[in-house]
FIDRENTI-670682 format. One record per residue (C-alpha): residue in one letter; residue number from 1; x, y, z. Coordinates in steps of 0.001 Angstrom, whole numbers, plus 524288, in hexadecimal, padded with zeros to 5 digits. Each point is the difference from the previous one (the first is absolute). Example, Ala and Ser with C-alpha at 12.3 -4.5 7.8 and 13.67 -1.06 7.14 Angstrom:
REM residues 2
[site A; 1; [8300C; 7EE6C; 81E78]]
[site S; 2; [8055A; 80D70; 7FD6C]]
This chain:
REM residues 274
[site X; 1; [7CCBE; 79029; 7D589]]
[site X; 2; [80226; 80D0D; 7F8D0]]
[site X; 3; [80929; 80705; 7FA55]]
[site X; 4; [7FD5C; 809DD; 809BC]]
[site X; 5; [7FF9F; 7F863; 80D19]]
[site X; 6; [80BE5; 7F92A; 7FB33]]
[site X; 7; [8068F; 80C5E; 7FF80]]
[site X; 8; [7FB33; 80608; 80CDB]]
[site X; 9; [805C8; 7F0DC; 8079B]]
[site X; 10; [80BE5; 80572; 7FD26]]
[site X; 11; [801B1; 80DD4; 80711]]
[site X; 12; [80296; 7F70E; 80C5E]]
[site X; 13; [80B34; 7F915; 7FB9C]]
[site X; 14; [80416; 80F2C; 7FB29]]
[site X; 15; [7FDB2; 8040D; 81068]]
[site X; 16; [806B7; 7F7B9; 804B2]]
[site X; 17; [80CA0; 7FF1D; 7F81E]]
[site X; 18; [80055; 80FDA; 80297]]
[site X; 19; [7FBC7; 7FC25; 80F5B]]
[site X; 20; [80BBB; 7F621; 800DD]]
[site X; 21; [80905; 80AB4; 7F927]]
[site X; 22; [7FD3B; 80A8C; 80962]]
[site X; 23; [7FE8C; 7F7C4; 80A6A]]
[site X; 24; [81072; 7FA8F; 7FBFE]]
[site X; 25; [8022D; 80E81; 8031F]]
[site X; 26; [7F97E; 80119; 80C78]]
[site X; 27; [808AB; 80E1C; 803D0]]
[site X; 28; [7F8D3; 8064E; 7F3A9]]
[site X; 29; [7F0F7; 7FCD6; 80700]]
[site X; 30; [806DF; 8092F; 80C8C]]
[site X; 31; [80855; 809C2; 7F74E]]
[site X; 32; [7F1DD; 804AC; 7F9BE]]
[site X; 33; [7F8D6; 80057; 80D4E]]
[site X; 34; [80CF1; 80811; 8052C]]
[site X; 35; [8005B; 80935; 7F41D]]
[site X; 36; [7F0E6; 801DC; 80281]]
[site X; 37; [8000B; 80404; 80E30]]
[site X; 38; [80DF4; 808DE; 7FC88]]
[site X; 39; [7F6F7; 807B6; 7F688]]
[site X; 40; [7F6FF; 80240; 8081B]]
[site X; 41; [809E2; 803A8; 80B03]]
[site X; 42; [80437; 80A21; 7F780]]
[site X; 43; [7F474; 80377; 7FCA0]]
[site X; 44; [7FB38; 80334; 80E04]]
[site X; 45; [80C22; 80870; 8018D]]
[site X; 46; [7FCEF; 80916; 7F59C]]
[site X; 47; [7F0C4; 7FFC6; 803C1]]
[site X; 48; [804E4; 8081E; 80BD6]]
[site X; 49; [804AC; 80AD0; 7F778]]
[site X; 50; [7F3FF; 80282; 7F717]]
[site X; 51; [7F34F; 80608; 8056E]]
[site X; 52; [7F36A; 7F7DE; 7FE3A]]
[site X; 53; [7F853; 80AA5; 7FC9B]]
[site X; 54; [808C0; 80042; 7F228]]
[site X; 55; [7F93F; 7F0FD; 7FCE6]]
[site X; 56; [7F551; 7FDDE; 7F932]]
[site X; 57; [7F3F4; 7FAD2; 80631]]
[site X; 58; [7FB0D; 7F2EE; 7FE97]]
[site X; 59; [7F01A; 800B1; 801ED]]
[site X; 60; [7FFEB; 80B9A; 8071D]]
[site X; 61; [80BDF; 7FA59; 809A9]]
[site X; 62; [80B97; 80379; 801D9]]
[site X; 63; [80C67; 7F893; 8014C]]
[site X; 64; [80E50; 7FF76; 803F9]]
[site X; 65; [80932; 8005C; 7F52A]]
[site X; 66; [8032B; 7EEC6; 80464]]
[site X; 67; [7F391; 7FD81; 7FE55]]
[site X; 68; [801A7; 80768; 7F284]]
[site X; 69; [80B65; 7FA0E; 7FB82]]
[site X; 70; [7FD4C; 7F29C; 8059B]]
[site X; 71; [7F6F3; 7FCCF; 7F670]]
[site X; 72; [807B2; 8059A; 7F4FC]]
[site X; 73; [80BFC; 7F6F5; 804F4]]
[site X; 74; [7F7FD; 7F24D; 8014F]]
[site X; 75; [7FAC0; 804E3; 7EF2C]]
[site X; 76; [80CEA; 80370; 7FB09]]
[site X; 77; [8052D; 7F452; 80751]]
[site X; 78; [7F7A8; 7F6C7; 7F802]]
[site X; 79; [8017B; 807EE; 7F2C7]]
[site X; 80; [80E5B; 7FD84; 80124]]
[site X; 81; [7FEED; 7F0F8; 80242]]
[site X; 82; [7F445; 7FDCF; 7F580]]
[site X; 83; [8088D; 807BC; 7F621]]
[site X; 84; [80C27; 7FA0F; 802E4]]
[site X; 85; [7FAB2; 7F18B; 801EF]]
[site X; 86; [7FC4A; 7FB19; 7F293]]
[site X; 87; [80D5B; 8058B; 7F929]]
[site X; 88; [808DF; 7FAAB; 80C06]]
[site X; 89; [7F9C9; 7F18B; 7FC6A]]
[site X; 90; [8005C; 801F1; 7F06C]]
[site X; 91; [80ECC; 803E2; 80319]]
[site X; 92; [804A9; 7F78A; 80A35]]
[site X; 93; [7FA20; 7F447; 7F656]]
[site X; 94; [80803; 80533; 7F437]]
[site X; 95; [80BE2; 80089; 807BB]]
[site X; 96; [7FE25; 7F1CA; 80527]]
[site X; 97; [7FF11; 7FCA8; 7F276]]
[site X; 98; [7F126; 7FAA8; 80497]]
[site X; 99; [7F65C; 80991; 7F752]]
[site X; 100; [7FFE8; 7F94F; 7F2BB]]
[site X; 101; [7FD30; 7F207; 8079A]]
[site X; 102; [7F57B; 80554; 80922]]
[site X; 103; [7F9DE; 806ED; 7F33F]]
[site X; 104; [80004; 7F2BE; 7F8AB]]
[site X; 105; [7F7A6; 7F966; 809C6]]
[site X; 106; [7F111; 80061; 7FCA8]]
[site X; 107; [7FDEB; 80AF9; 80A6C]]
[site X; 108; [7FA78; 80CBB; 7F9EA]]
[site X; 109; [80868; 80C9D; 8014A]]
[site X; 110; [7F43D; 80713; 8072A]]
[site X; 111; [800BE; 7F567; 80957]]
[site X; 112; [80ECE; 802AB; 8026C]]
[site X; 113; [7FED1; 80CF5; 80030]]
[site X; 114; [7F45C; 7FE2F; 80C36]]
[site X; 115; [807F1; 7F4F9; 80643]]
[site X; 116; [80ACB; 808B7; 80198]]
[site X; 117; [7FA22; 808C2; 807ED]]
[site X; 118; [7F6CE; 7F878; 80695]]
[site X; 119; [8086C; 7FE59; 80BFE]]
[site X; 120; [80013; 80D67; 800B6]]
[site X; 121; [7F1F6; 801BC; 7FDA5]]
[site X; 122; [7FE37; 7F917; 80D17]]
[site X; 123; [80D68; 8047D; 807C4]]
[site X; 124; [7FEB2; 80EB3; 7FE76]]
[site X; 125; [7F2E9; 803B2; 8029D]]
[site X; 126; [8031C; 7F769; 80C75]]
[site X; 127; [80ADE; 8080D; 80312]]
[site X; 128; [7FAC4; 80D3A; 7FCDA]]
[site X; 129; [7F556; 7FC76; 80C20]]
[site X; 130; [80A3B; 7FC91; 807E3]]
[site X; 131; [80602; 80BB3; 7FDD9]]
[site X; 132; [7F59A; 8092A; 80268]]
[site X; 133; [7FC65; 7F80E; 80B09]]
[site X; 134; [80C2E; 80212; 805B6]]
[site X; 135; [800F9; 80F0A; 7FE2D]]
[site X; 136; [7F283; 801AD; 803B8]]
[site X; 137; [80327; 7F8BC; 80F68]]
[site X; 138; [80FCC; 806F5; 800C3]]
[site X; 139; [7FB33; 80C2C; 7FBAA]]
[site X; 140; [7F0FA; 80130; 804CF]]
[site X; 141; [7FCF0; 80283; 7F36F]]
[site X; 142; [7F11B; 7FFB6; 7FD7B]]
[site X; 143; [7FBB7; 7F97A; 7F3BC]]
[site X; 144; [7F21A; 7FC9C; 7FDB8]]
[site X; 145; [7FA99; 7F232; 80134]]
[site X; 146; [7F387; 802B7; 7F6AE]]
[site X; 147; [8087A; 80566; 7F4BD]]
[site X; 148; [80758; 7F1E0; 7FEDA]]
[site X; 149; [7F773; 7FA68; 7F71E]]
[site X; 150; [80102; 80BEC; 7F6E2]]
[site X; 151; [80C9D; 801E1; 800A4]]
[site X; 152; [80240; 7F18E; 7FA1E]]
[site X; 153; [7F60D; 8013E; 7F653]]
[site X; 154; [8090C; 80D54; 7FAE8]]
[site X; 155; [80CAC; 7F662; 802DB]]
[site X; 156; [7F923; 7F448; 7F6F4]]
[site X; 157; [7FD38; 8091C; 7F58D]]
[site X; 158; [80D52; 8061F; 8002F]]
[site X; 159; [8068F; 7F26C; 7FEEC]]
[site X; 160; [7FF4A; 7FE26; 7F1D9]]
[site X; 161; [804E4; 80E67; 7FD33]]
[site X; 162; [80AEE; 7FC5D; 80682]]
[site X; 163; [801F5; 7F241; 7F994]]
[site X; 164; [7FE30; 80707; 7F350]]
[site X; 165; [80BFB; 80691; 802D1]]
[site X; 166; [807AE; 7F3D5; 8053E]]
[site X; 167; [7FC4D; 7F82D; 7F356]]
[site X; 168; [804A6; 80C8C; 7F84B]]
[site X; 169; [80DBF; 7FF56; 806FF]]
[site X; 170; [7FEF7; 7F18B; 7FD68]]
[site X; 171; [7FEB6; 8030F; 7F122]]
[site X; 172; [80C24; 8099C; 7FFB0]]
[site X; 173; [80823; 7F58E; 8072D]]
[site X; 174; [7FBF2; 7F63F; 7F67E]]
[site X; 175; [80363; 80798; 7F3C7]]
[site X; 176; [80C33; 809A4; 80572]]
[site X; 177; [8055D; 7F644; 80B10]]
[site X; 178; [80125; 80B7F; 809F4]]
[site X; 179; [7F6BC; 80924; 7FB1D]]
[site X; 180; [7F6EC; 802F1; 80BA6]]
[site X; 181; [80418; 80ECC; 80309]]
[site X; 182; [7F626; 80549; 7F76A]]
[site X; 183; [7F657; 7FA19; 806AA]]
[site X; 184; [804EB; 803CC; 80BFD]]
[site X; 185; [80111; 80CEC; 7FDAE]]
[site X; 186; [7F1C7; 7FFED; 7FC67]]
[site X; 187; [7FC62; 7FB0E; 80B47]]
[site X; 188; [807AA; 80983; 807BF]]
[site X; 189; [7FB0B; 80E49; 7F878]]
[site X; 190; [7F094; 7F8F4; 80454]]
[site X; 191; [80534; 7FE1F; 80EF4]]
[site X; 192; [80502; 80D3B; 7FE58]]
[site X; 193; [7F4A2; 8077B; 7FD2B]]
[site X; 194; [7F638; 7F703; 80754]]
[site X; 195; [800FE; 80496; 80E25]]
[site X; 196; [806BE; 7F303; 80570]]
[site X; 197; [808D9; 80844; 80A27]]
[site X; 198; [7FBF5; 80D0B; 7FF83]]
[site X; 199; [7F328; 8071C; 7FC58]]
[site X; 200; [7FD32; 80138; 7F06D]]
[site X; 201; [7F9E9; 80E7E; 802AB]]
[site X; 202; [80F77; 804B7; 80458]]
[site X; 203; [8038A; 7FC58; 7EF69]]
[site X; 204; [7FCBB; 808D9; 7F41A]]
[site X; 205; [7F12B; 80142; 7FD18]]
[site X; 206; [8031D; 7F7E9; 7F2C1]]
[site X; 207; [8052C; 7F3E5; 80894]]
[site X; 208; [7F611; 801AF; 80950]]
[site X; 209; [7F483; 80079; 7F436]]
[site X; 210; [808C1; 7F440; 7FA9B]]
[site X; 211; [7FC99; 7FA05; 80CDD]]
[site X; 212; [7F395; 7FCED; 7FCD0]]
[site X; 213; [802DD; 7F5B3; 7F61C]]
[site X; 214; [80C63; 7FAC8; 80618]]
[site X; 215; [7FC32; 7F1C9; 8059C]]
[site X; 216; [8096C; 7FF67; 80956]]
[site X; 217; [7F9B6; 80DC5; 8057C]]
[site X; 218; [7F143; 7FB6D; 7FEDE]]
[site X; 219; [8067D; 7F45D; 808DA]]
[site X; 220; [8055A; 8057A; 808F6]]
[site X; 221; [7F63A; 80B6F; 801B2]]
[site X; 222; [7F63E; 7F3FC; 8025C]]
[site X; 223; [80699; 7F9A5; 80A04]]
[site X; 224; [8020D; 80A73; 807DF]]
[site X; 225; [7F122; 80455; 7FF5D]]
[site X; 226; [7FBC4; 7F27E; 803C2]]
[site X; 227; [80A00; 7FB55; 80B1D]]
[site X; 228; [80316; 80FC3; 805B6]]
[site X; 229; [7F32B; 80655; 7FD68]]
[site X; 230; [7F6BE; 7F4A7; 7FF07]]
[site X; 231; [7FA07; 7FFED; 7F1F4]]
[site X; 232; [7F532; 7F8E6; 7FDB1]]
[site X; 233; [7FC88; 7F91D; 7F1CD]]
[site X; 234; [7F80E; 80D0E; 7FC14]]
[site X; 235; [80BD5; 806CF; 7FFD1]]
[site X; 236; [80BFC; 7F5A2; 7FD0B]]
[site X; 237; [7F52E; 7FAE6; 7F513]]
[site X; 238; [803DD; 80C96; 7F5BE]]
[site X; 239; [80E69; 7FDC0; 8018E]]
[site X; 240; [8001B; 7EF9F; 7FD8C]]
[site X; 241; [7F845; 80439; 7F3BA]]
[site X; 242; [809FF; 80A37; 7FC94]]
[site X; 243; [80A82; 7F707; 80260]]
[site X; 244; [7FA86; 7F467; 7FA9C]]
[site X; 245; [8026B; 802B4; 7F055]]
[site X; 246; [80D8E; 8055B; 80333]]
[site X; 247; [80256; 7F2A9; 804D1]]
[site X; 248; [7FB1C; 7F80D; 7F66B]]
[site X; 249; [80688; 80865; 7F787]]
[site X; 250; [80E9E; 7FD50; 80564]]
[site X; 251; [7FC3B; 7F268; 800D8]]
[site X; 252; [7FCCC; 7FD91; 7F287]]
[site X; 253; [80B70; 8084A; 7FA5B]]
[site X; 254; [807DE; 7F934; 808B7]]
[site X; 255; [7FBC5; 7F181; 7FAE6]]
[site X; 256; [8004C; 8046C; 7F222]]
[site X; 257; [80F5F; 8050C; 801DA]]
[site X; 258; [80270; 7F3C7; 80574]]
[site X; 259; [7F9DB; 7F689; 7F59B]]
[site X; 260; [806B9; 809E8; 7F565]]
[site X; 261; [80BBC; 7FD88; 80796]]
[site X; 262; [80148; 7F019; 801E0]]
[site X; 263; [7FAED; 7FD3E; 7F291]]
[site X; 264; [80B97; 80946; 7FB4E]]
[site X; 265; [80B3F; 7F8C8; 8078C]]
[site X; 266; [7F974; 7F30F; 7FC9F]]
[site X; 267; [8005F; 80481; 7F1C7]]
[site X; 268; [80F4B; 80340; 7FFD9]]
[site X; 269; [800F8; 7F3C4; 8095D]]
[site X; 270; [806E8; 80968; 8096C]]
[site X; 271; [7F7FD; 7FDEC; 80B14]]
[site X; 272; [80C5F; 7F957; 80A04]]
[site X; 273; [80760; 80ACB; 7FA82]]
[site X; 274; [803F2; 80940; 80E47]]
């Protein structure tokens, strides 16, 4: 068997000890499903005091400012779990004194790093369809079936952009404990200025030209193309390819700060250390 394969036998064991976990705290599963639909409760309150004709168009269609933010909701919801995941589980294991003895067994710290957010990998795509799905029957909200497949193709390639980020936090919690704010913050100037909740085009011209090379914007912008104004691959197909190197990019910085990171604490044997 190889290296590899003996590697990948393990994610399972990694799903369902994070399965068995969340399952332990079954009020959490209804919590997130009840903070979902209060959002978007909220949301449909203040979509009665803006005028459609102030959204952008989608395709040539226009839409309600739900439909708008809907999307924007189900993205930022999974940017905030993939960033927060991988540090929560680097941190929770340091302060169950767990880390150095999961790090000594032979298992590869690329293949923590994806085990810990495997679960998630799997759980929150599910329940950003639910979502929609649910918003799109209360509401009548009209999302198109052909732009599904798009829409996860943009979703895919956003992934690792987003675990680049997570494995980033993970590094800064390794090395300062508690030192995930910068990160954060990060995180929080690109939701800012990518259009999430409110049109880019109402910011200053040098956010809105920023825009254009802000992944979390070139995400969002695609979803909303393929699922309100149904985008086909012609036109999603220059924005994965836009958002593809920015990915890979986070990704690999991420990795790298991580490595730097664990070979640091292991170094000054402070690795338990919380």
């Amino acid at each position: 068997m190889t290296a590899l394969a003996v590697e990948l036998r393990k994610l399972p064991a990694f799903v369902r000890r994070d399965f068995l976990v969340a399952w332990s705290y079954r009020m959490s599963f209804v919590s997130d499903l009840i903070n979902l639909a209060g959002q978007a409760l909220v949301f449909a309150f203040i979509g009665k005091m803006i005028d459609p004709d102030q959204l952008p168009t989608f395709q040539g269609q226009q839409v309600t400012y739900l439909e708008f933010a809907a999307i924007g909701i189900a993205l930022g919801t999974f940017i905030h779990f993939g960033l927060q995941r991988v540090s929560t589980v680097i941190r929770n294991e340091q302060l169950m004194g767990t880390l150095e003895s999961l790090l000594a067994t032979p298992t590869r710290s690329a293949t923590l790093q994806i085990g810990s957010v495997f679960f998630d990998l799997i759980y929150i795509p599910l329940q950003t369809a639910l979502f929609l799905t649910a918003i799109a029957v209360t509401f009548g909200l009209h999302l198109e079936p052909a732009g599904i497949l798009p829409a996860t193709a943009v979703l895919l390639v956003f992934i690792p952009f987003v675990w680049g980020l997570g494995v980033l936090s993970a590094a800064a919690t390794l090395t300062f404990r508690r030192g995930t704010n910068a990160v954060a913050l990060g995180a929080l100037l690109l939701a800012l200025g990518s259009g999430l909740y409110f049109p880019v085009d109402l910011l200053p011209q040098w956010v809105v030209t920023a825009a254009e090379l802000n992944p979390i914007a070139l995400a969002v912008d695609g979803m909303r193309s393929a699922l309100l104004g149904g985008a086909g691959w012609s036109e999603i197909g220059p924005i994965v390819a836009k958002l593809a190197p920015l990915s890979a990019l986070s990704l690999l910085v991420g990795l790298g700060a991580f490595r730097l990171a664990l070979r640091r604490e292991q170094r000054l044997g402070t690795l338990g250390l919380y």
